[in-house]
Legacy VTK file of the C-alpha trace (Angstrom):
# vtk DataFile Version 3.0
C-alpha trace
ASCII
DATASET POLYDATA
POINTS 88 float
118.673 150.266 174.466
119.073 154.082 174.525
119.706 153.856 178.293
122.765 151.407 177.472
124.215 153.776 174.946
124.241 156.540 177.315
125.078 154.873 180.729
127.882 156.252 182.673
128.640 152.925 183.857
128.167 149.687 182.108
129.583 146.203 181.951
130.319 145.127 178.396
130.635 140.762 177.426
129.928 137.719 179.597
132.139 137.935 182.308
132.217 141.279 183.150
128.148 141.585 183.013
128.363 137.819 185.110
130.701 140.087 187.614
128.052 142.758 188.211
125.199 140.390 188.426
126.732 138.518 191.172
127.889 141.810 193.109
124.004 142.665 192.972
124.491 145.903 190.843
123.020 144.918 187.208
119.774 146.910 186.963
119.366 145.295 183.657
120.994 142.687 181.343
121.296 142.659 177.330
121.554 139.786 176.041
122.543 139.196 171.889
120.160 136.651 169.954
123.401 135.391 167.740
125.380 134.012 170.714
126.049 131.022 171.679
124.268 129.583 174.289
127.208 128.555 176.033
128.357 132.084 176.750
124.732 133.701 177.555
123.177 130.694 179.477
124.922 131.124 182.685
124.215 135.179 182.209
120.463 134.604 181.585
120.356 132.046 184.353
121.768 134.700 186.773
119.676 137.401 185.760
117.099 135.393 186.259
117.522 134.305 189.938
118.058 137.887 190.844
115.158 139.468 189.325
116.931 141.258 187.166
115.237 142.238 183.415
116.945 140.729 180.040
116.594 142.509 177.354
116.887 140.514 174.193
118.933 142.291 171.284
118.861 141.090 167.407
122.924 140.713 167.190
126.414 140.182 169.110
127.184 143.646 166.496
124.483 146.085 167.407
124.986 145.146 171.100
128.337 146.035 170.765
127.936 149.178 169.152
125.301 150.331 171.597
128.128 149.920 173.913
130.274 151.947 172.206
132.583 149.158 170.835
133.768 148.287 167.620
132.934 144.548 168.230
130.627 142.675 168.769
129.455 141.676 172.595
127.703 138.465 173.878
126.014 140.543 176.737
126.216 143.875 178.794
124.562 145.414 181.720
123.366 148.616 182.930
124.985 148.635 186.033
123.257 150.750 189.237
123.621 154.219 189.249
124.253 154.455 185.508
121.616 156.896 184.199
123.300 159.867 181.945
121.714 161.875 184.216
120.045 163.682 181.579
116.149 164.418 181.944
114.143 161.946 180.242
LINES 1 89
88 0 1 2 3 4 5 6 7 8 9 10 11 12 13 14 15 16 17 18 19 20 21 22 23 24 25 26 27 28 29 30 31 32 33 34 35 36 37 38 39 40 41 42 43 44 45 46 47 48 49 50 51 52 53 54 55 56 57 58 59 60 61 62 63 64 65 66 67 68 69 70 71 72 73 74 75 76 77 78 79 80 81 82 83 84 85 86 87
């Protein structure tokens, strides 16, 4: 999740991350254990058909910190092209 926390872009909840995946620009999808399956179905489903990776995460709160929020988030998506650049 370290490449999350330091992504220059990202897409942060349901819709936005539902957004990106249908553009075709999610490299990878987090998805938070504690939501409801109403809200991360359709997102899993997505990321599925498109091959993209889902990354399971324990809670809706550590998601959303690792995003840089102060609440909690459903889902969130490293979006293409948004590596910190740094050398890994």
């Amino acid at each position: 999740m370290e490449d999350l926390r330091q992504a220059r872009r990202r897409a942060v909840g349901a819709r936005e991350t539902l957004k990106h995946l249908s553009q075709g620009d999610a490299q990878r999808v987090y998805i938070a254990r504690d939501a409801d399956d109403h809200v991360t179905g359709p997102v899993r489903q997505q990321a599925m058909d498109a091959g993209v990776e889902v990354v399971e995460v324990e809670s809706m709160q550590i998601l959303g910190r690792a995003c840089g929020i102060d609440v909690g988030a459903a889902a969130a998506a490293l979006i293409g092209g948004g590596e910190s650049g740094a050398d890994h």
